[in-house]
N, C-alpha and C positions, 0 to 999 in steps of 0.2 A: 980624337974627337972630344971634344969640349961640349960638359954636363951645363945649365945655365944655371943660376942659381933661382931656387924660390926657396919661400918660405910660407905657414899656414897661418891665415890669417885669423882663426879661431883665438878669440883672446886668451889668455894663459897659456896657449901651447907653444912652445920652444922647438916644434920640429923644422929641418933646416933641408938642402940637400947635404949640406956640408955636418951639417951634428948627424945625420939621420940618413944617409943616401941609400938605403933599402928601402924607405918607405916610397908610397907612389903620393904624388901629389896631385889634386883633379882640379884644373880650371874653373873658374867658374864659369854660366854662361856667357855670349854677351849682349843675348837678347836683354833689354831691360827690366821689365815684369818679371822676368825669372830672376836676374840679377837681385834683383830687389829681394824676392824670397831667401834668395840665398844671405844673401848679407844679413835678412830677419832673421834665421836659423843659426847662422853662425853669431849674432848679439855682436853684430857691428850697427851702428849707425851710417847710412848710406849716404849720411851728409860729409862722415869723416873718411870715407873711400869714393875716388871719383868714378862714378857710373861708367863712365868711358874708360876708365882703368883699364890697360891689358896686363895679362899676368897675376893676375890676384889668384893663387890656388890657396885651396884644403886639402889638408893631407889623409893619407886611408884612417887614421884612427876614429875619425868622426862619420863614419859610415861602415854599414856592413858589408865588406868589399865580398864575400862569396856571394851572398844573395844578391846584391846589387850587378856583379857580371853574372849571374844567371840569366835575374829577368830580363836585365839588356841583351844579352847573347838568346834569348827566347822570344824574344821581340822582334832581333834582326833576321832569324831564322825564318819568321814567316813570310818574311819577304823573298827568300831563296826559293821556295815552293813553287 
């Protein structure tokens, strides 16, 4: 099975799956209004990544990956109830 490649689009960061393939890397969405937040947080311009782009991740280091699968996984939980 064949890993795809990404990489994070966060400027300055070099993580790859290929330098880095322990890290996890997250999609972005691809609603647009969210998109757009994202690309604002990550200090890309949305002019220079096309909105319709599939495949644009970030990788775990630019998020708190324990708390962030917390409150997801605490969010999804209430709907199992």
């Amino acid at each position: 099975m064949s890993v795809s490649y990404k990489y994070c689009i966060v400027p300055m960061c070099k993580n790859t799956t290929v330098k880095t393939p322990e890290k996890v890397f997250i999609i972005l969405p691809e609603d647009k209004i969210r998109r757009k937040k994202w690309l604002k947080a990550c200090r890309r311009n949305e002019n220079d990544l096309s909105l319709s782009s599939k495949g644009l991740f970030v990788c775990e280091d630019h998020f708190n990956v324990s708390k962030n699968i917390f409150y997801a996984a605490l969010s999804l939980f209430k709907y199992c109830i």
